[in-house]
LUMBAFI-790517 format. One line per field, with one value per atom (N, C-alpha, C, O, CB): residue number from 1; atom name; residue in one letter; y, z, x. Coordinates in steps of 0.001 Angstrom, whole numbers, plus 500000, padded with zeros to 6 digits. Glycine has a CB too. Layout:
LUMBAFI-790517
k = NUM,...
a = CA,...
r = A,...
Y = Y,...
Z = Z,...
X = X,...
END
This chain:
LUMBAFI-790517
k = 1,1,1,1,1,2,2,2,2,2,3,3,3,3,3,4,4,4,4,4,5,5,5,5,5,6,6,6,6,6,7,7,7,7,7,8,8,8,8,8,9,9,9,9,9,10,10,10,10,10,11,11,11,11,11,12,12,12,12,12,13,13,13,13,13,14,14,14,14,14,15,15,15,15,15,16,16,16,16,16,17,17,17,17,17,18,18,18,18,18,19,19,19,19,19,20,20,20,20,20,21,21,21,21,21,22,22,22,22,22,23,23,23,23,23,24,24,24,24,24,25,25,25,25,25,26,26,26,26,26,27,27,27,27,27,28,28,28,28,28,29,29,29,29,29,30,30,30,30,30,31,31,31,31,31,32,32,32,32,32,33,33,33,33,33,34,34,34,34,34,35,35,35,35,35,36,36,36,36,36,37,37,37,37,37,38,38,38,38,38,39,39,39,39,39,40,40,40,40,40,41,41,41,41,41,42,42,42,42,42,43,43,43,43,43,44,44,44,44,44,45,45,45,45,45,46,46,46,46,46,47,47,47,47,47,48,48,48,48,48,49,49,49,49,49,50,50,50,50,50,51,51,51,51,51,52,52,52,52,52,53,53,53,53,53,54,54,54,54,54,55,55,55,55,55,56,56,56,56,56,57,57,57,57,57,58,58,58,58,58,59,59,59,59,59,60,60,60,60,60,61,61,61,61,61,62,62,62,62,62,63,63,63,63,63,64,64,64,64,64,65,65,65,65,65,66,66,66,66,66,67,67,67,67,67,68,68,68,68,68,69,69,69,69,69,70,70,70,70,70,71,71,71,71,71,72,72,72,72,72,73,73,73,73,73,74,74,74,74,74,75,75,75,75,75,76,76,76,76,76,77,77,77,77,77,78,78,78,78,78,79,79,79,79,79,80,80,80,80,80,81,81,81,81,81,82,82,82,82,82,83,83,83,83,83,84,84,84,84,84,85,85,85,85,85,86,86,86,86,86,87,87,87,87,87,88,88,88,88,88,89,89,89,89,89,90,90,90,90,90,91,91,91,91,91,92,92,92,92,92,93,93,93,93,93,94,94,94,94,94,95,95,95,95,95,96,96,96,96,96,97,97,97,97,97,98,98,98,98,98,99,99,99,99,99,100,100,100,100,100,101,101,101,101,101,102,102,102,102,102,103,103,103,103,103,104,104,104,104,104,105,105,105,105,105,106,106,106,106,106,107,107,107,107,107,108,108,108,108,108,109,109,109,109,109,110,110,110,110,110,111,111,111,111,111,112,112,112,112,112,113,113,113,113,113,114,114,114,114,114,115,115,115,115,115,116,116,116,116,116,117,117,117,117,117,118,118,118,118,118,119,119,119,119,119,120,120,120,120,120,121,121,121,121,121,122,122,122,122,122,123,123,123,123,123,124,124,124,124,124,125,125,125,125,125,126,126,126,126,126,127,127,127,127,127,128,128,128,128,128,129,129,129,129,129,130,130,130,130,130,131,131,131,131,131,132,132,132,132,132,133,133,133,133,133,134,134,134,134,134,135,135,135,135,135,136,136,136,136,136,137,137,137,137,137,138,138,138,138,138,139,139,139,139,139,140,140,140,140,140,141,141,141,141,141,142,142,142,142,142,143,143,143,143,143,144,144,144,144,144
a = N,CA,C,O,CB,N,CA,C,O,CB,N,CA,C,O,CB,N,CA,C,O,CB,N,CA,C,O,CB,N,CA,C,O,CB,N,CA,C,O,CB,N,CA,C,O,CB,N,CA,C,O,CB,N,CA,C,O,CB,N,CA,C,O,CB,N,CA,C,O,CB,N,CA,C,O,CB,N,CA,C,O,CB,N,CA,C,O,CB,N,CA,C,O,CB,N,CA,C,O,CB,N,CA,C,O,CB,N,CA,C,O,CB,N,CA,C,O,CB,N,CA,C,O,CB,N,CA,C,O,CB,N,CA,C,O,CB,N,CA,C,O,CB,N,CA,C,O,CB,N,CA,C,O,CB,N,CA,C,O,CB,N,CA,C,O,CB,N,CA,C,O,CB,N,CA,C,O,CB,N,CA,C,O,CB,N,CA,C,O,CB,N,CA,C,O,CB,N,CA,C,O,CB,N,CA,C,O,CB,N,CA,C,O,CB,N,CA,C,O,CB,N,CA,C,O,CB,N,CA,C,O,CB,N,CA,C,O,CB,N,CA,C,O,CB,N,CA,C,O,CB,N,CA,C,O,CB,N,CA,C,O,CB,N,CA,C,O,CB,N,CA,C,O,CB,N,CA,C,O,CB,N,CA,C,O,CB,N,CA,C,O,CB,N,CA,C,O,CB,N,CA,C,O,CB,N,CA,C,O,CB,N,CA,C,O,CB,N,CA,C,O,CB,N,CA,C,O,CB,N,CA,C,O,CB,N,CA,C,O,CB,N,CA,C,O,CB,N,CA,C,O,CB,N,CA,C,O,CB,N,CA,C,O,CB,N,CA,C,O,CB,N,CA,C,O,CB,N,CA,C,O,CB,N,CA,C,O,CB,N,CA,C,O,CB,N,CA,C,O,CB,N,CA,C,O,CB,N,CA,C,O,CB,N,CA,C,O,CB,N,CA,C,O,CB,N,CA,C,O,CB,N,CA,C,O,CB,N,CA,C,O,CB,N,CA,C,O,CB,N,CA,C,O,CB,N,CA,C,O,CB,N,CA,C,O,CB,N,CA,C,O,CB,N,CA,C,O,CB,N,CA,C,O,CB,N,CA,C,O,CB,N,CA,C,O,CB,N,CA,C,O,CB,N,CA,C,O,CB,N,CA,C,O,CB,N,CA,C,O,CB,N,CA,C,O,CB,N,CA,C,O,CB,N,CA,C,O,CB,N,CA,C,O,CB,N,CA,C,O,CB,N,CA,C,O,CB,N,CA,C,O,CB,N,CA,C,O,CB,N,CA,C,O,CB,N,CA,C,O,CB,N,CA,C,O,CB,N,CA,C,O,CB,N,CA,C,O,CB,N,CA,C,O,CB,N,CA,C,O,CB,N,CA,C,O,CB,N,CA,C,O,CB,N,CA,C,O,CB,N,CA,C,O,CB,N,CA,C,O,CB,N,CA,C,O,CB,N,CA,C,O,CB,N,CA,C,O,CB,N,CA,C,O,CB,N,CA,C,O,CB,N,CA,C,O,CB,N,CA,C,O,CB,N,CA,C,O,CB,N,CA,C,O,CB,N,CA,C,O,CB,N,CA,C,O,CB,N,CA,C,O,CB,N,CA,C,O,CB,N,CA,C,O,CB,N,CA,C,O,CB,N,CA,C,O,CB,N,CA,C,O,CB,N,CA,C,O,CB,N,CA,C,O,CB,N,CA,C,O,CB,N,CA,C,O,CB,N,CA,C,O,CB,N,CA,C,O,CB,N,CA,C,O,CB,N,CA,C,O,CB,N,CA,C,O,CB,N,CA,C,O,CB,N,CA,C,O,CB,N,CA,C,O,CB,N,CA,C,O,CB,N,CA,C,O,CB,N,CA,C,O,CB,N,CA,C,O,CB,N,CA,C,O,CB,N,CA,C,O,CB,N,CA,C,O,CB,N,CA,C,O,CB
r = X,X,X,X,X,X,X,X,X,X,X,X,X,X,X,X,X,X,X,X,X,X,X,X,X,X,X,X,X,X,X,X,X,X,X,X,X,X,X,X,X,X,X,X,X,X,X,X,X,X,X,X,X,X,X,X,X,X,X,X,X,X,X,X,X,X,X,X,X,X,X,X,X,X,X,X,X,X,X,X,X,X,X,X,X,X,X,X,X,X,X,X,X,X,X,X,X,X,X,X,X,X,X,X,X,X,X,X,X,X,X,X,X,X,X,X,X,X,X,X,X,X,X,X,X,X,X,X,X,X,X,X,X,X,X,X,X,X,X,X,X,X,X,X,X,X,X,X,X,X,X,X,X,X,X,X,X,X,X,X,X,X,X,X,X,X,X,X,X,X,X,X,X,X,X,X,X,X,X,X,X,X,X,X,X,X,X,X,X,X,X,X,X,X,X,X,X,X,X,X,X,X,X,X,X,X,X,X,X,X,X,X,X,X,X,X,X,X,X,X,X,X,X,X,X,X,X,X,X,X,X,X,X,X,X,X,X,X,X,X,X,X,X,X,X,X,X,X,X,X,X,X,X,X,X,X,X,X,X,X,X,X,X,X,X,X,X,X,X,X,X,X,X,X,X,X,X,X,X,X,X,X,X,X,X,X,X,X,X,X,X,X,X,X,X,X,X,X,X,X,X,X,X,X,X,X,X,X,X,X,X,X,X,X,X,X,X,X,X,X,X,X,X,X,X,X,X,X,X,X,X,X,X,X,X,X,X,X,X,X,X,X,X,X,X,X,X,X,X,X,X,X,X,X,X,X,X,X,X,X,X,X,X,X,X,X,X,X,X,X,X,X,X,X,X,X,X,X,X,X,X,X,X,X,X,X,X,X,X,X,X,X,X,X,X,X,X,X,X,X,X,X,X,X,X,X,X,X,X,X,X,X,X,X,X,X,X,X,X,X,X,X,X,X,X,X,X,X,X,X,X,X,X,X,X,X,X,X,X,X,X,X,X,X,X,X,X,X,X,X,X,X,X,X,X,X,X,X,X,X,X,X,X,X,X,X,X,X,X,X,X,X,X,X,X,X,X,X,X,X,X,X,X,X,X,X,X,X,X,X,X,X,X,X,X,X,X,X,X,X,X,X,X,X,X,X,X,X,X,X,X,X,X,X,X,X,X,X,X,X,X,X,X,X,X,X,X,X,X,X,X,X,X,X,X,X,X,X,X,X,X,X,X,X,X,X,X,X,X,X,X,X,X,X,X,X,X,X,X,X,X,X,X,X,X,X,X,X,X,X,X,X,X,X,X,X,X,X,X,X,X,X,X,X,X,X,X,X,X,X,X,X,X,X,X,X,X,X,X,X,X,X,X,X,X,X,X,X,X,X,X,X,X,X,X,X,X,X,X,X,X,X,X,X,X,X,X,X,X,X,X,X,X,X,X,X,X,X,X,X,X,X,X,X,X,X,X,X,X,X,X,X,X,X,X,X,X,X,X,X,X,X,X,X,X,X,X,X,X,X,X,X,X,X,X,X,X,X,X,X,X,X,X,X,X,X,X,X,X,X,X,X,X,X,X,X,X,X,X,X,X,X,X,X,X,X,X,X,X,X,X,X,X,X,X,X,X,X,X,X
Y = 498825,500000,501229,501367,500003,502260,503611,504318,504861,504492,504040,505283,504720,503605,506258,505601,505230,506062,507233,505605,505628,505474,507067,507467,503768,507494,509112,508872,508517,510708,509048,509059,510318,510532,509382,510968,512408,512477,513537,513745,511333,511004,511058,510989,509528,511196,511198,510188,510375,511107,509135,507986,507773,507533,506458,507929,507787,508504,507839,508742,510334,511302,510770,511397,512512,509620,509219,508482,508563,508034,507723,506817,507480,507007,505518,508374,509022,509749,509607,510320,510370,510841,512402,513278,509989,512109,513796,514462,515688,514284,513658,514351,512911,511693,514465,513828,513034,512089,512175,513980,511053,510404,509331,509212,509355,508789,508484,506651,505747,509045,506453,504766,503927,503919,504368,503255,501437,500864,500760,500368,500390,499031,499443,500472,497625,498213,498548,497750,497578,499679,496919,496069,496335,497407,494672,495281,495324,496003,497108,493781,495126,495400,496351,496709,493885,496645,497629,498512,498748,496966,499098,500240,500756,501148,501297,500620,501320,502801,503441,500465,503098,504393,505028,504287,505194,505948,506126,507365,508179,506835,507032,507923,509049,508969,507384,510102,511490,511753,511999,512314,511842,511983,510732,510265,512963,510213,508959,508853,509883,508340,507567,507298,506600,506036,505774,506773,506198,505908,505734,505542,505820,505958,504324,503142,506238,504902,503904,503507,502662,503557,504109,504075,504337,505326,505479,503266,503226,503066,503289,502427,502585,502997,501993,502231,505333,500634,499776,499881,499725,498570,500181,500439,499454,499019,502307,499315,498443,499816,500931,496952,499213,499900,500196,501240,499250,499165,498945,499697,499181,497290,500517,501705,500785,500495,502698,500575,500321,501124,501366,499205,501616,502676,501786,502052,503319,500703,499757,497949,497205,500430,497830,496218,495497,494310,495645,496588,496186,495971,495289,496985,497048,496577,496386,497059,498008,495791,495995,494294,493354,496206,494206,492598,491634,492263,492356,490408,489431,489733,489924,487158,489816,489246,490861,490935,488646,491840,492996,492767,492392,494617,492697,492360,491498,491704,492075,490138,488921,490011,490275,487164,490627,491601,492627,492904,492317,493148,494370,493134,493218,495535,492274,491703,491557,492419,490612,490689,490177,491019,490624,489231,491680,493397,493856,494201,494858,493787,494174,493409,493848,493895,492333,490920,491659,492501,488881,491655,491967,493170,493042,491968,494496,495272,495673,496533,495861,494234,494265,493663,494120,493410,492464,492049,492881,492929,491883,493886,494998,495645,495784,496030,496131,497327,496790,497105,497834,495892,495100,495137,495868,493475,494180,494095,495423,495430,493484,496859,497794,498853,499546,498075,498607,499215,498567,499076,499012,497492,496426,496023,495339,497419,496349,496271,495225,494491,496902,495201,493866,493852,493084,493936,494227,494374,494479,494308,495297,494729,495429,495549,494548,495094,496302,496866,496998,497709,498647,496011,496215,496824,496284,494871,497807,498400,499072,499749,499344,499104,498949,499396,499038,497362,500157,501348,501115,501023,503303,500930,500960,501571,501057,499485,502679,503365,504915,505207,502319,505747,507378,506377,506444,509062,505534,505214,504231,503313,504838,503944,503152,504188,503868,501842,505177,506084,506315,507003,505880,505600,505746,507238,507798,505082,507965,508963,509002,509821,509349,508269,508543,507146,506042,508737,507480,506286,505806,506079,506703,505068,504247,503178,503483,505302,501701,500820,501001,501129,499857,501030,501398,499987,499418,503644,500053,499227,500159,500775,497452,500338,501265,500203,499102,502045,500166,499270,500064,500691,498709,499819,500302,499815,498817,500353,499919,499320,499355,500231,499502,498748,498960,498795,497931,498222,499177,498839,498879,499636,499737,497811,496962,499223,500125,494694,498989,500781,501570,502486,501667,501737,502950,503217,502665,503443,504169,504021,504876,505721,504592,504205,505211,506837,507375,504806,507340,508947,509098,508513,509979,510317,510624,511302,512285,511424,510863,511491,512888,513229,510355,513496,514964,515945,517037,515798,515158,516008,516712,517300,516725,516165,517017,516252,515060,517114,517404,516189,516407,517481,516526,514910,514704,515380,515268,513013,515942,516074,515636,514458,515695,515905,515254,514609,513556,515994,515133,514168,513146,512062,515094,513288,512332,510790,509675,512950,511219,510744,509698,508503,512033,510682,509864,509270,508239,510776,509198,508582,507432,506495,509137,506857,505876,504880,503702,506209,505659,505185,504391,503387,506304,505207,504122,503194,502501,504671,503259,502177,500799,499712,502734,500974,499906,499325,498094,500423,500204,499835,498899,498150,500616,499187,498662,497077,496066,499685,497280,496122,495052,493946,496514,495439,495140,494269,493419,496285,494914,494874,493286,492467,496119,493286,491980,491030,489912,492088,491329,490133,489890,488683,490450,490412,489982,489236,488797,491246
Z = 500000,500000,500000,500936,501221,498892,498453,500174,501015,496585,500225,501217,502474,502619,500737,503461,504978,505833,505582,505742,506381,506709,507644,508413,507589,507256,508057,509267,509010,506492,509945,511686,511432,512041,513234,510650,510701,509975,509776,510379,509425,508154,508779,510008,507353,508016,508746,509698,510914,507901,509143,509765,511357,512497,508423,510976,512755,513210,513643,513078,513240,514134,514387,515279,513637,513968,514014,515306,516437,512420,514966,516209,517074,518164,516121,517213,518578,519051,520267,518294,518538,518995,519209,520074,520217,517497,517449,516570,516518,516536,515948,514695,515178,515282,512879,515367,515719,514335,513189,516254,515032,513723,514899,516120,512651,513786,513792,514210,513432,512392,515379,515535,515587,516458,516809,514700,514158,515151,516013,512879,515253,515862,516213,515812,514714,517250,517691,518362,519308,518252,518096,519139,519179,518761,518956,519745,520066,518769,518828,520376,517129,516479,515108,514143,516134,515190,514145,515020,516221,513095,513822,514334,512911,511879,515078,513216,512145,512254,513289,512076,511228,511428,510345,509395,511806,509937,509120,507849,508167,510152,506734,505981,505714,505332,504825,505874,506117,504872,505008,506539,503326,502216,501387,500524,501627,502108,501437,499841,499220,502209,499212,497681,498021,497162,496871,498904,499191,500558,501547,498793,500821,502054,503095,502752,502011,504225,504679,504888,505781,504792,503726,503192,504963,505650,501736,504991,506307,505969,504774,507340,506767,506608,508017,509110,506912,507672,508426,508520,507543,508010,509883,509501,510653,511593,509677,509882,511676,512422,512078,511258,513382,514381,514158,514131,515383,514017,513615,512364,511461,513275,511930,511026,509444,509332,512039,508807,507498,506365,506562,507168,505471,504133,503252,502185,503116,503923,502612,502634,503122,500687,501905,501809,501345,501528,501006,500596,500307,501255,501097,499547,502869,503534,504878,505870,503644,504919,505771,506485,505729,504758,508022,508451,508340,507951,509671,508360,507146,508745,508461,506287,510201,511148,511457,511942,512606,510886,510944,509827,510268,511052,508828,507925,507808,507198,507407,508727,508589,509176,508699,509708,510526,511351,510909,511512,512175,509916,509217,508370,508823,508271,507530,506823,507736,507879,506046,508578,509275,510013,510455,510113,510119,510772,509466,509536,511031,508480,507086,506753,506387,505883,506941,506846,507649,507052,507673,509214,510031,509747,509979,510862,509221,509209,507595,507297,509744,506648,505206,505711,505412,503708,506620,507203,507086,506389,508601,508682,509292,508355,508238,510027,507517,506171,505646,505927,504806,504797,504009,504779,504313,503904,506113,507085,507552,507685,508183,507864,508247,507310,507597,508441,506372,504611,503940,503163,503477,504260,503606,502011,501201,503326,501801,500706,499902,500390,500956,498408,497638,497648,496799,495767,498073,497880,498765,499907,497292,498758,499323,498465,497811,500540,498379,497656,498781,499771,496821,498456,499360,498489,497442,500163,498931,498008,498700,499638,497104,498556,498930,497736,496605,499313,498072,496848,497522,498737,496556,496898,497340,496237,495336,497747,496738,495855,495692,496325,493927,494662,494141,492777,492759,493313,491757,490633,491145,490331,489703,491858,492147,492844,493144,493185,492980,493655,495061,495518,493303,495934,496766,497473,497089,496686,498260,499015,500282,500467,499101,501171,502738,502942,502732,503579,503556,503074,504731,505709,502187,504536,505942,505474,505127,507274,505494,505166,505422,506586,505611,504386,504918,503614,502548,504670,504645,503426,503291,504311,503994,502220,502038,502305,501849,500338,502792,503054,502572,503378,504568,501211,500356,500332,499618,499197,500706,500439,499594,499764,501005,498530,497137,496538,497143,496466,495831,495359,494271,493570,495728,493780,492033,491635,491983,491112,490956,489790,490213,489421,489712,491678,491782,492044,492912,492835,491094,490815,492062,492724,489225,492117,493218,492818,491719,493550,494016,493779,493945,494764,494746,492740,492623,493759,494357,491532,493970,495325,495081,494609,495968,495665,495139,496329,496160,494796,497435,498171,499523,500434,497431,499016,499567,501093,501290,498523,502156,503657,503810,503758,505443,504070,504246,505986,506971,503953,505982,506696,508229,508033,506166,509744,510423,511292,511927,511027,511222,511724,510862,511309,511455,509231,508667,508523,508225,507642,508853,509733,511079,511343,510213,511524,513563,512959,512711,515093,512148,512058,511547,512272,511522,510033,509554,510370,510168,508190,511157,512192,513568,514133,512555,513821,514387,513914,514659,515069,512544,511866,512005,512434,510365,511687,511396,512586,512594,510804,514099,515055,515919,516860,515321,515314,515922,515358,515841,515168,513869,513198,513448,512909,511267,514191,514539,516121,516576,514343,516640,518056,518306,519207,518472,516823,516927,516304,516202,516245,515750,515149,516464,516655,513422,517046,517956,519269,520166,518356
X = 500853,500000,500892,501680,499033,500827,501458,500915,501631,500575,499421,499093,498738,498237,497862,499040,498856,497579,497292,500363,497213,495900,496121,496994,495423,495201,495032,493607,492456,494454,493923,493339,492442,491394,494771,492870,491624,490678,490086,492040,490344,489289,488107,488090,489409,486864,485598,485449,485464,484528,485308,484682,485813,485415,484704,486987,488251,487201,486260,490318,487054,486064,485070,484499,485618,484337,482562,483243,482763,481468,484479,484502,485106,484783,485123,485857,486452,484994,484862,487978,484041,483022,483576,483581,482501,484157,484298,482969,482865,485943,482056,481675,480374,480518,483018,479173,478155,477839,478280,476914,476774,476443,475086,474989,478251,474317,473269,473593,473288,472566,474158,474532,473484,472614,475287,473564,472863,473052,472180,473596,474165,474722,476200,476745,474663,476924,478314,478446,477677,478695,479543,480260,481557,481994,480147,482418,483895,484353,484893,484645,484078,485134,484308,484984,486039,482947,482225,481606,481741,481111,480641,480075,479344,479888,481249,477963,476975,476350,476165,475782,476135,475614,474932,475181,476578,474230,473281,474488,475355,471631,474071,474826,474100,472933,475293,474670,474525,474017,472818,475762,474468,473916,473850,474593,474515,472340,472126,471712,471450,471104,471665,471519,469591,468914,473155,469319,468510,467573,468285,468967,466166,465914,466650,466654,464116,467113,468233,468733,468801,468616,469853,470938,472364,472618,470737,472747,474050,474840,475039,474233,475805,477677,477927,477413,478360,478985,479310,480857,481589,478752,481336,483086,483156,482491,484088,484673,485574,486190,486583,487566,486066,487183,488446,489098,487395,488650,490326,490743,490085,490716,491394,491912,492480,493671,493478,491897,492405,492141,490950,492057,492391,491977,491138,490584,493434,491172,490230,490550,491400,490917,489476,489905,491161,491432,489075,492014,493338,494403,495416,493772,493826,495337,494272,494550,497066,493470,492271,492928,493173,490306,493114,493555,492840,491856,493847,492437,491465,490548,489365,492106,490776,490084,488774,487645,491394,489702,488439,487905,486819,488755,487806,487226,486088,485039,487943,486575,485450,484322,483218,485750,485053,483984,483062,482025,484618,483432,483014,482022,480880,484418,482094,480997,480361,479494,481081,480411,479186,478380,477301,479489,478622,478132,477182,476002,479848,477856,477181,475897,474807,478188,476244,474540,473833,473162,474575,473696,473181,472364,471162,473956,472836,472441,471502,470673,473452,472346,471245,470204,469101,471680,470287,468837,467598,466585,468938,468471,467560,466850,465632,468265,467997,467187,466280,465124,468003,466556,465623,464020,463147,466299,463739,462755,462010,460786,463374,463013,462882,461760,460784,464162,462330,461967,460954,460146,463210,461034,459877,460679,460053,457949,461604,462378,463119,463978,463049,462659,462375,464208,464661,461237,464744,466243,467336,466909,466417,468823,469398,470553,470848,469488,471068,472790,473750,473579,472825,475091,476021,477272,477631,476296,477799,478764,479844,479423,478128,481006,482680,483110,482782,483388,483823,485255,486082,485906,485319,487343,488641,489914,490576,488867,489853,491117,490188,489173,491605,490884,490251,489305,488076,492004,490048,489711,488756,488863,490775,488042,486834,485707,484557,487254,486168,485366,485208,484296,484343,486316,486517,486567,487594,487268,485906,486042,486634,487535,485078,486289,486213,486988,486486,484441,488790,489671,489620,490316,491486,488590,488244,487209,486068,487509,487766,487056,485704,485322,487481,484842,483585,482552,482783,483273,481435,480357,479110,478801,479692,478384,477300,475854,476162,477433,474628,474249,472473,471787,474863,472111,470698,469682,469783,470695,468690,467377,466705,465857,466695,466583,466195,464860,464225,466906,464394,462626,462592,463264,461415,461544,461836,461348,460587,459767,462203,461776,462366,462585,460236,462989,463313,464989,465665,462421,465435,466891,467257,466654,467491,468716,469233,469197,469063,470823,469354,469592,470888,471597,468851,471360,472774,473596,473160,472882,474535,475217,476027,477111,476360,474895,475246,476182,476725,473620,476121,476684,476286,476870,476852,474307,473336,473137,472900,471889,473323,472878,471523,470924,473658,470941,469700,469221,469951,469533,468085,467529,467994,468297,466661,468248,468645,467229,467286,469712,466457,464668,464589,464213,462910,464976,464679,465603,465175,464436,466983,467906,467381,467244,468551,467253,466480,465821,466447,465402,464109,463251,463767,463435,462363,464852,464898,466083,466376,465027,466509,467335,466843,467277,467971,465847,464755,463655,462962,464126,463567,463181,464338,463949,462968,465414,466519,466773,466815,467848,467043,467054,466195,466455,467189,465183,463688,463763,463252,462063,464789,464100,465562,465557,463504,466618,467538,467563,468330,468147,466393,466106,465560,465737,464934,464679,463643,464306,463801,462166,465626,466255,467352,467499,467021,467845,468823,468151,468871,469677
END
């Protein structure tokens, strides 16, 4: 790996509890949370703890952690949403579209017709935030 992992990236601040965020779920080695300018109503963000820039230098044992965190929480959505779907999606690098260089999984609830919305940049609502956040939670609650 050319690049080394920067501690000041969004997602490190979500976990030092510098830079609020909307928490899913969290154990020892993840931590969910609702994405700020979603592609979709839902739409979360599953990181490890443990500091990697991506699945390329990411250690195989946070990793297993970060998927299975990821099921868990496509469950929820899916159930939460009522949703004929889910999209799991991971960038790794600038040329994949990678932004935010902290292993992250995007986690979508999808419905037969309706295309994602383009990621413009735009932050969603923060009520509308809480509300689908306590949808997922709720639906997280009854699966655990």
């Amino acid at each position: 790996m050319s690049q080394t992992y920067d501690d000041n990236n969004v997602f490190a601040k979500i976990l030092r509890g510098e830079i609020p965020s909307h928490k899913l779920y969290e154990d020892a080695d993840t931590y969910a949370f609702m994405d700020v300018m979603p592609q979709g109503e839902g739409h979360c963000l599953v990181i490890p703890k443990q500091p990697s820039r991506n699945i390329l230098d990411a250690a195989p044992a946070s990793l297993a952690a970060a998927i299975a965190t990821t099921q868990k929480l496509a469950r929820a959505v899916k159930t939460a949403f009522d949703a004929d779907g889910v999209t799991v999606i991971q960038f790794n690098e600038p040329a994949s579209g990678q932004t935010v260089f902290h292993l992250h999984f995007h986690i979508i609830p999808r419905f037969e017709g309706i295309a994602l919305k383009p990621h413009t940049g735009q932050m969603e609502d923060q009520g509308v935030l809480a509300k689908n956040a306590e949808k997922i939670r709720s639906a997280l609650a009854d699966m655990l």
